[in-house]
N, C-alpha and C positions, 0 to 999 in steps of 0.2 A: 403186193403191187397194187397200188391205186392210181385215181385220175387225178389231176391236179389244173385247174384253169387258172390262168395267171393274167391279169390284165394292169397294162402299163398306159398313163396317159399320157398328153403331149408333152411334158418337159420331161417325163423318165427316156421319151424316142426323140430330141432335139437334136441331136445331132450325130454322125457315125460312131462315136466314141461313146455316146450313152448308148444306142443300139446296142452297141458289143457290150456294154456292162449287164444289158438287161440277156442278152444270149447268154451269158456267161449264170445268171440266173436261174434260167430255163433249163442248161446244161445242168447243174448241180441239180434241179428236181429229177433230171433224169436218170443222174448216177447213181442215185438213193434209189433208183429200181419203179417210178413213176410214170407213165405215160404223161405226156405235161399239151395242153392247147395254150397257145398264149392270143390273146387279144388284144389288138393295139389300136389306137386314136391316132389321129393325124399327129405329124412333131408340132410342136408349142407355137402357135402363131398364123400358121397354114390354115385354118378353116377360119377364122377371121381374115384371112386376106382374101380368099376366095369370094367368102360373102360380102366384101367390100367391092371387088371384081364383079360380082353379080350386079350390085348398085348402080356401078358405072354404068354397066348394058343398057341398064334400063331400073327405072323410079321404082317398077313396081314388078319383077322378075317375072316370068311365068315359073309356076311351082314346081311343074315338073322336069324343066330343064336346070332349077336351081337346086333341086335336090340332086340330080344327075352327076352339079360340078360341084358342090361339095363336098360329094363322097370319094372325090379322086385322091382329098390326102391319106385317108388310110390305104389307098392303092401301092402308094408310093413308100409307107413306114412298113405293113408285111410283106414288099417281097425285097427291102432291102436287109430284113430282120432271117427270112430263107438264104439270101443269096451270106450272109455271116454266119450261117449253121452250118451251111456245107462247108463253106469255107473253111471250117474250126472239125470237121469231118463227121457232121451230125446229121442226116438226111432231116429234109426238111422238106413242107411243102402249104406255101400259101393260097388259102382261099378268099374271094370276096365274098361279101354278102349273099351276091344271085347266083355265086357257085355253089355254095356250101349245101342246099339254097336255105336263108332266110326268109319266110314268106311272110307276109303283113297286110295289113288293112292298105289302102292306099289314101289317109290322110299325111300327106307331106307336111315333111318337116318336122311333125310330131307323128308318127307311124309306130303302132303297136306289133308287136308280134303276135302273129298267132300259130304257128306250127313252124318245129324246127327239120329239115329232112336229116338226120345223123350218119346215113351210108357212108357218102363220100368222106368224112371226119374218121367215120369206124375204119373204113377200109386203108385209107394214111396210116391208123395208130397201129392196125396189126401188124403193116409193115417197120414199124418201129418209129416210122417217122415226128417229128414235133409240127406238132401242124399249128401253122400261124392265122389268123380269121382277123379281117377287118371289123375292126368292132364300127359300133352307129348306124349302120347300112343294112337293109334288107333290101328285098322285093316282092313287087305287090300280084299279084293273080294273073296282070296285061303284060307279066314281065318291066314292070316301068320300076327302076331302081329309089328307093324311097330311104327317109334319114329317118332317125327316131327322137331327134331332139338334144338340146346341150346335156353333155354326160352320158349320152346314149350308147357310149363303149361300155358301161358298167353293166346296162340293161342287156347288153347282147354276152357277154361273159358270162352273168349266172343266169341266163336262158339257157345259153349252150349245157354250164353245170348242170342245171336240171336235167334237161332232158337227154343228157349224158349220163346221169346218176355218178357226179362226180365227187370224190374224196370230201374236193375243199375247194372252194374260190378265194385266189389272192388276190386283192383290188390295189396293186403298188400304184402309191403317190408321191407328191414330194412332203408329204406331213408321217409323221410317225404312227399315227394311229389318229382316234377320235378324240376329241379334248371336250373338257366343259364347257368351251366355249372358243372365240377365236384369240390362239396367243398374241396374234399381231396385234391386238386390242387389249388386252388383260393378262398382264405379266404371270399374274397369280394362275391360270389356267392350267388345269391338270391332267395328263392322259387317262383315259377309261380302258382299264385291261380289258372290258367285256362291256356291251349296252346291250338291250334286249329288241329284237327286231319292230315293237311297235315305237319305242323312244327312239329308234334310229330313223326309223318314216317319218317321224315328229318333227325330227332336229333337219331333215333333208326335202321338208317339204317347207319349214317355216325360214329357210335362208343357210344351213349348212350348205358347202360345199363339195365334203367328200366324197358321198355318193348322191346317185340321182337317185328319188324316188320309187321310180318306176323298179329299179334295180333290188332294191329292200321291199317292197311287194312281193315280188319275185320270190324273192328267197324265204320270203317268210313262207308263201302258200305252197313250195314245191322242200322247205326244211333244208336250204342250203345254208351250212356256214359259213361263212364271211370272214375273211380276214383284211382290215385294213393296215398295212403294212408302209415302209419307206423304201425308195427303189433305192435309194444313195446309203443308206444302213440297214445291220441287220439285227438294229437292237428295236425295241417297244413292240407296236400291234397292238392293235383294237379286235377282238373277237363281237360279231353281231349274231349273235344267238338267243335263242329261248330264254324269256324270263324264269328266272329261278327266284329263290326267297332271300337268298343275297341281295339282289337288285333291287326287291322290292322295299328295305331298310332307308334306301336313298329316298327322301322324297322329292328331292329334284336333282335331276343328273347333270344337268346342261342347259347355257341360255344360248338362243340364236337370232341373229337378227335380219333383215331381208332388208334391202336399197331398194332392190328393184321391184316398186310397188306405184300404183298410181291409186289415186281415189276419185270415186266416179259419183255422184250425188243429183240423185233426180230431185226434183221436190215438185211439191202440188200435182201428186201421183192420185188420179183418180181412185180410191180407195175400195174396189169391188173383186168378185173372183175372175182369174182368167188373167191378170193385170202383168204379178209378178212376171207370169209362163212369158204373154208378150215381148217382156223385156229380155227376159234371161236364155230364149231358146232361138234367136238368130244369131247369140252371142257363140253359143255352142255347135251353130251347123257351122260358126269360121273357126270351130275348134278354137276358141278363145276362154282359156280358165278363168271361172271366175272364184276368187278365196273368200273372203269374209264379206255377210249382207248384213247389212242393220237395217230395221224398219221402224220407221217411230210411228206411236199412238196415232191412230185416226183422230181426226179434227175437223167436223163439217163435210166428213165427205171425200178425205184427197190426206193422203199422205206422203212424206219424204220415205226416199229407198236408197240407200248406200250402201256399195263396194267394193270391192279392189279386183284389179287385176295387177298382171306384171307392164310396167314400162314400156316393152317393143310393142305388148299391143293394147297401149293407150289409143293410138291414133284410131288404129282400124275402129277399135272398140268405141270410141267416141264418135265417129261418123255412125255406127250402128243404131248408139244407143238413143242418138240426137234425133233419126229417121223413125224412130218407134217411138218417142217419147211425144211427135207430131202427131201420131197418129194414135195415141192412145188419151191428146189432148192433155202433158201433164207441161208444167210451165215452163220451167230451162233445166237445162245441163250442166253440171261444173265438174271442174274434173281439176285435182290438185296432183300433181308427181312431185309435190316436195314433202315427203313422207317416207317414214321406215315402217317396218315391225319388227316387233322384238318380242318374244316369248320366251317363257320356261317351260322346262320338260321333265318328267319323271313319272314313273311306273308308283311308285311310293304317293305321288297327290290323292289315287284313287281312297287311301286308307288314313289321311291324314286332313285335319282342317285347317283353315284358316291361312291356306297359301293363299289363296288370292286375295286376302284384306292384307297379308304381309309383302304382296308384289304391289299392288296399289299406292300401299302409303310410304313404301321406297323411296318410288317416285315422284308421287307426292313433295316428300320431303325436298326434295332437287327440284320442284317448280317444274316438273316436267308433266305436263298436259295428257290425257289420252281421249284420242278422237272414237277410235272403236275398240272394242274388246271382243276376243273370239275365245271360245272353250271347247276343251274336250274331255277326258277323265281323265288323258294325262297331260293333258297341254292349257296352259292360256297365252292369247296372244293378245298384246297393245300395239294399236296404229297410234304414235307420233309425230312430233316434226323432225323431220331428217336431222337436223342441228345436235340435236339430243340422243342420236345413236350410242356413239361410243361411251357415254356417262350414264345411261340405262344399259347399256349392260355391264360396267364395270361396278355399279351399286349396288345390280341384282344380284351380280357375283360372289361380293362381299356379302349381302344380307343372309345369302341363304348357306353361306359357311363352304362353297365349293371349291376351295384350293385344299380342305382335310379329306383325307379317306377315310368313309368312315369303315 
């Protein structure tokens, strides 16, 4: 008998009748003899209406009453997912976030966990019960209810798995597992029986969708396995585990690309120490990521400095960057949101050459431009122009052979 954490996002809980499908789920973990927690995200739609509702109130929300109302829709998907258990004669019993408790840093909206309390969890399962947890939701030290950010149900699932010491975490979506790449873009695209926990941070921090980042962190440092799964079938799966020597044969497993990207470019950036930190560390106390920097050659004194962050905080980020850039004396600001990235990934690049002169001249060959270029030992990424997404990743697709198994 083992633990099993099962997490379903907003279309697996859209409506009563998928409820019941994914209870019906839960059920069947627990006839095999399983203790089963399931974790659920608002149904499909609901936390973008809310956050649309917030807008209305007001231009600029206050953070802690917006984190407050968009945690009400997973209120409303586990205890309608308890009240179908009993129903179906399965003791059941839903917790929120600051019951369970969750506890967290208190930056909203993007809020880290940092200690899970597991009593009240343990004491549900010995009585057999299926204990259901809002996933996304904690609470912070002041008791003030705090979100963890889009996808933040996947983060709070294998937190609980950790620090439960559980079997397995199921991450049910509506995709079948993990693919090479996006199939609604590239027919040729192939499922991955297995990726290995750093190509999976790769693929989910450079514009995968499946899971959130934070959530593959996780699992890597605390050795949960991962299964991405389909809530509507029970066929395919993607295992996210340990690299082995299988994996490493691939030299690139996956291409991914990211929309939501802006480009931020200072220029005639006073060229001394102290300059970067300026710029980059107001960016960080609004909790504002920032992805790829390029800095070009000093010239007389004063250099250009370019970035990206995400889209929603273009704005913020540019009122920031525009108020330091005054005061550290560097000429203008420009900031472009008509931009992708797109990267390859593979645990195999570290042992192999010439991937990147062979992703280069891809695109090349297609007239397709690159503004910045990021690396890591298993990733390179290209900023683009948006126009040119979906034909950089259906070339790179094609270049690097990834609709064969090798």
């Amino acid at each position: 008998m083992g633990l099993v954490v099962q997490k379903f996002g907003g279309t697996s809980v859209a409506d009563i009748d998928k409820i019941k499908n994914v209870a019906a789920k839960a059920i069947r973990e627990k006839q095999a003899g399983n203790d089963v927690i399931i974790v659920l995200s608002a149904m499909a739609g609901e936390t973008d209406r809310l956050i649309s509702l917030a807008h209305k109130a007001a231009d600029t929300p206050d953070e802690r009453e917006y984190d407050a109302l968009i945690s009400t829709g997973e209120q409303v998907t586990v205890t309608l997912m308890s009240i179908v258990l009993n129903s179906l004669g399965y003791r059941a019993r839903s917790f929120l976030g600051f019951q369970v408790k969750i506890l967290t840093d208190n930056a909203y909206k993007k809020a880290r966990i940092s200690m899970i309390d597991t009593g009240a969890i343990r004491e549900e399962l010995n009585k057999g019960s299926i204990v259901v947890v809002a996933g996304f939701q904690g609470v912070d030290e002041d008791n003030n209810i705090t979100t963890l950010g889009r996808g933040g149900s996947d983060t709070s699932a294998v937190a609980l798995a950790a620090a439960l010491n559980a079997q397995q975490c199921d991450i049910y979506t509506d995709v079948d597992g993990v693919y090479t790449t996006d199939p609604n873009i590239c027919s040729k695209a192939r499922r991955l029986e297995k990726i290995s926990y750093d190509e999976m941070l790769e693929m989910a921090m450079t514009g995968a969708k499946v899971l959130q980042p934070r959530s593959v962190e996780m699992a890597k440092k605390y050795d949960v396995p991962v299964y991405v799964k389909s809530t509507f079938s029970d066929e395919g799966g993607t295992l996210v585990t340990k690299e082995d020597e299988e994996m490493e044969k691939e030299v690139v497993s996956g291409i991914t690309y990211d929309r939501d990207q802006a480009k931020i470019m200072v220029t005639h950036v006073p060229d001394k120490p102290g300059i970067a930190a300026d710029l980059f560390i107001p960016l960080s106390e609004r909790h504002i990521s920032v992805d790829m920097i390029i800095q070009n050659a000093s010239a007389a004194g004063f250099t250009d400095l370019t970035f990206t962050v995400s889209k929603k905080d273009m704005k913020e980020a540019q009122k920031i960057v525009e108020a330091t850039a005054k005061e550290i004396g560097a000429k203008k600001v420009e900031v472009d949101d008509d931009v992708a990235k797109v990267s390859i990934i593979g645990v195999g690049m570290v042992s192999h050459s010439g991937v990147a002169a062979k992703m280069f001249k891809t695109m090349a060959d297609e007239g397709i431009n690159i503004m910045m270029i990021s690396t890591s030992e298993i990733k390179i990424s290209c900023v683009i122009q948006r126009k040119y997404t979906e034909l950089a990743v259906m070339v790179l697709h094609d270049a690097f052979h990834l609709e064969k198994k090798k």
